[in-house]
N, C-alpha and C positions, 0 to 999 in steps of 0.2 A: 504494500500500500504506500502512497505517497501522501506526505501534509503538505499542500500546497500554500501555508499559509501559516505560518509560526515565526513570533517575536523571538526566537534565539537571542536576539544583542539586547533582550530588558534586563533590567540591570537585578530582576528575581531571579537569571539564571548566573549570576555572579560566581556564585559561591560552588556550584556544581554542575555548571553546563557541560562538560566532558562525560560525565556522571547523565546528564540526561539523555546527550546525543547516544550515548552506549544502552542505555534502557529503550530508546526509542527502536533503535535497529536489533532489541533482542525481541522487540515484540512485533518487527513484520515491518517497521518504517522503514522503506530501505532509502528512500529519496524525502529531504526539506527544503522545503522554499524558505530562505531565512531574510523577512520583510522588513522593510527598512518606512520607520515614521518621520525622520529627518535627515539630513545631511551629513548627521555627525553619526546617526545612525547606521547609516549607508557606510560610512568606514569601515564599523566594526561590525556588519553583515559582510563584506569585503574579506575582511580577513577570516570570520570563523567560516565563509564559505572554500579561501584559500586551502583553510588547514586539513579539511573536512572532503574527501573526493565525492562523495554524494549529496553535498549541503552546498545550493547554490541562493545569490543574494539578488535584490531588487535595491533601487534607487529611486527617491521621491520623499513629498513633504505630505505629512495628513493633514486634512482641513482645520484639525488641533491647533497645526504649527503654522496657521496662514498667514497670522497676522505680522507675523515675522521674515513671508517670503519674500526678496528681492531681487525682483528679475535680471536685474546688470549683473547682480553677483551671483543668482543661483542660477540662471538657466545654461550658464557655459559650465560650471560644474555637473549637472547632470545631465550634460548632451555627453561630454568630458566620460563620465563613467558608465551610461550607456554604452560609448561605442566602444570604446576602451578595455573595460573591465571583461573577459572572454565569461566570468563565471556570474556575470550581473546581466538576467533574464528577461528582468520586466520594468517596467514604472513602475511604483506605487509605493507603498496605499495613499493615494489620491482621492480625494473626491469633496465631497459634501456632508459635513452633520449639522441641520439645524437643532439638535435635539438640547445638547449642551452652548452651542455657540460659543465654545473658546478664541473664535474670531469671529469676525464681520462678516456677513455674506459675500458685502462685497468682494473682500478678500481673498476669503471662499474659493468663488467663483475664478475670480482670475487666475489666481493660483491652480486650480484645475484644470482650466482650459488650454492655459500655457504649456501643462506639462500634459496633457492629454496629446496636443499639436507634436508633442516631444517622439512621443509613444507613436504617431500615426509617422511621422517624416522618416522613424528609425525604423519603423515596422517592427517593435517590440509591443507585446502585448500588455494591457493595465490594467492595473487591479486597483478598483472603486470602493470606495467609504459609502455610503448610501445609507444616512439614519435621517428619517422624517425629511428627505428631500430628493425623493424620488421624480417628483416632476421637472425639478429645474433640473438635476441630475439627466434624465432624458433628453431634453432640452439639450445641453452642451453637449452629448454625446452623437444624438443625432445630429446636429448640426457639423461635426467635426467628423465621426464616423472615422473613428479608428479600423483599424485590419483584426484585431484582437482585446478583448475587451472580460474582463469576469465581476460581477457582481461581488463582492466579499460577503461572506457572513451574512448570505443575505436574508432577513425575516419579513419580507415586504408578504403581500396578497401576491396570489397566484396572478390576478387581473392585473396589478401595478406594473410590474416586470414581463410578463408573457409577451409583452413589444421586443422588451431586448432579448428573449430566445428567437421570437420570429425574425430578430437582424442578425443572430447568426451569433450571438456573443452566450458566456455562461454563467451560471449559477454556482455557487460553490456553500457549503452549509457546514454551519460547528456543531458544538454539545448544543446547542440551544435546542436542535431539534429535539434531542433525547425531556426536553422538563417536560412535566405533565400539561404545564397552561401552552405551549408551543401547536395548537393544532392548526394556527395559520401557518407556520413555515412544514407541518409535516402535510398538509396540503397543496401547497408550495409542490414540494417533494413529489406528490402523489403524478403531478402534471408536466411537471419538467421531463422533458426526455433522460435517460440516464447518458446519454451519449454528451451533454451538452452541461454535464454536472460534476464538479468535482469537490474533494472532503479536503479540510481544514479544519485545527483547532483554534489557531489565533492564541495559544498558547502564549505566556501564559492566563492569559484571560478563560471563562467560559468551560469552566471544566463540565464534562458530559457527567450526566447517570452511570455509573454511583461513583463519583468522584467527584459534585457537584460539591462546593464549598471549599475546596482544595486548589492549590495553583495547579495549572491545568499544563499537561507533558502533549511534546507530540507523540508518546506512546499510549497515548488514552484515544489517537486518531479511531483506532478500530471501534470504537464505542460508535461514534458519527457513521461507519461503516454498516452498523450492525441495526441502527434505527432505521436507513436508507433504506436495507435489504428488507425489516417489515412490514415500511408501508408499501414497498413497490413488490414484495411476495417473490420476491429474488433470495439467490443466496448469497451469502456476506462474499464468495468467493466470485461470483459476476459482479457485486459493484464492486469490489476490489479492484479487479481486472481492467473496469472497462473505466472507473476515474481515474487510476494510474496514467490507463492510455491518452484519457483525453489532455491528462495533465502535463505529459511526457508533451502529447503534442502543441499545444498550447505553449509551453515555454521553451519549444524547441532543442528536448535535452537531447545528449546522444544517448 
């Protein structure tokens, strides 16, 4: 199985990250996307993907950090580490939260679109922020219409998103699916093609059932695996198989 989506460089994996990435790949993880939420981040996804042959990193600012992005200074650094970096796969996480607004929309906004434009000119694919701003989120995506694009974590309505499955872009889903009040994102689930779906923890955030409450490992990925496989009546070993692939293809690993 592959975590398409784990904070490796948060500073909860200080003290044992060796210690995680070794737990992760005894229980099946054999490939991590290690996601970058700033620039400073992005170094040190840079290097634990250097040290790591199966742990590769992304580059980008989250809409957390917008209010801080500046274009003369960061967009030649992350064009810079895009094309540069052999083991840095995607933009992100980019996008939009109005839920918290630790920046501006405005901000927001431009800071996504610029690095969105980043992601389309490289033809690397991006991975999207999307809380409580799904529409403007469409809005810029459509109008830019990247070549590769993935929902993060997403909990939207089946009806919200089912635009951006029909343009060809994916879903990708944590432990959230596993709580009990979750029956919009396992409905989500139910309707998403599995070909077009890939599993993430978002580590350490979001730990799944029964590890809910706990900082959350890419080796609890298979929990996300194992709720996909019940509502879609599959077995844990076809979504395994087939998010792997999508995710393999999607970030264009060898």
């Amino acid at each position: 199985m592959l975590d398409s989506h784990c904070h490796l460089a948060d500073k909860q994996f200080d003290a044992d990250r060796t210690d995680v990435i070794k737990r992760a790949k005894a229980a099946g993880i054999e490939t991590m996307i290690c996601i970058a939420d700033s620039l400073e981040e992005a170094q040190k996804c840079r290097e634990i993907a250097n040290d790591h042959e199966n742990i590769f990193a992304t580059v980008g600012i989250h809409p957390h950090n917008a209010a801080s992005y500046n274009e003369t200074r960061d967009m030649p650094i992350i064009w810079q580490m895009a094309m540069e970096e052999k083991k840095c796969v995607a933009i992100g996480e980019i996008g939009l939260d109005y839920h918290y607004l630790n920046s501006p929309k405005e901000a927001q906004e431009k800071a996504f679109s610029q690095q969105l434009l980043i992601a389309k000119e490289l033809d690397k694919p991006a991975i999207v922020h999307c809380r409580e701003a799904v529409d403007d989120v469409w809005f810029i995506v459509h109008a830019i219409q990247p070549t590769k694009l993935v929902i993060h974590c997403c909990t939207e309505k089946w009806d919200d998103v089912k635009k951006f499955v029909d343009a060809g872009y994916y879903l990708s889903f944590t432990g959230i699916a596993t709580y009990p009040k979750s029956d919009i994102v396992r409905d989500t689930i139910k309707h998403c093609p599995l070909e077009q779906m890939m599993i993430e923890t978002d580590s350490p955030y979001l730990a799944p059932v029964p590890h809910r409450g706990k900082r959350n490992e890419p080796a609890f990925a298979t929990e996300v695996g194992k709720c996909i496989a019940a509502v879609k009546g599959l077995s844990l070993e076809q979504v395994s198989m087939q998010t792997t692939k999508n995710a393999k293809h999607f970030f264009q690993l060898p």
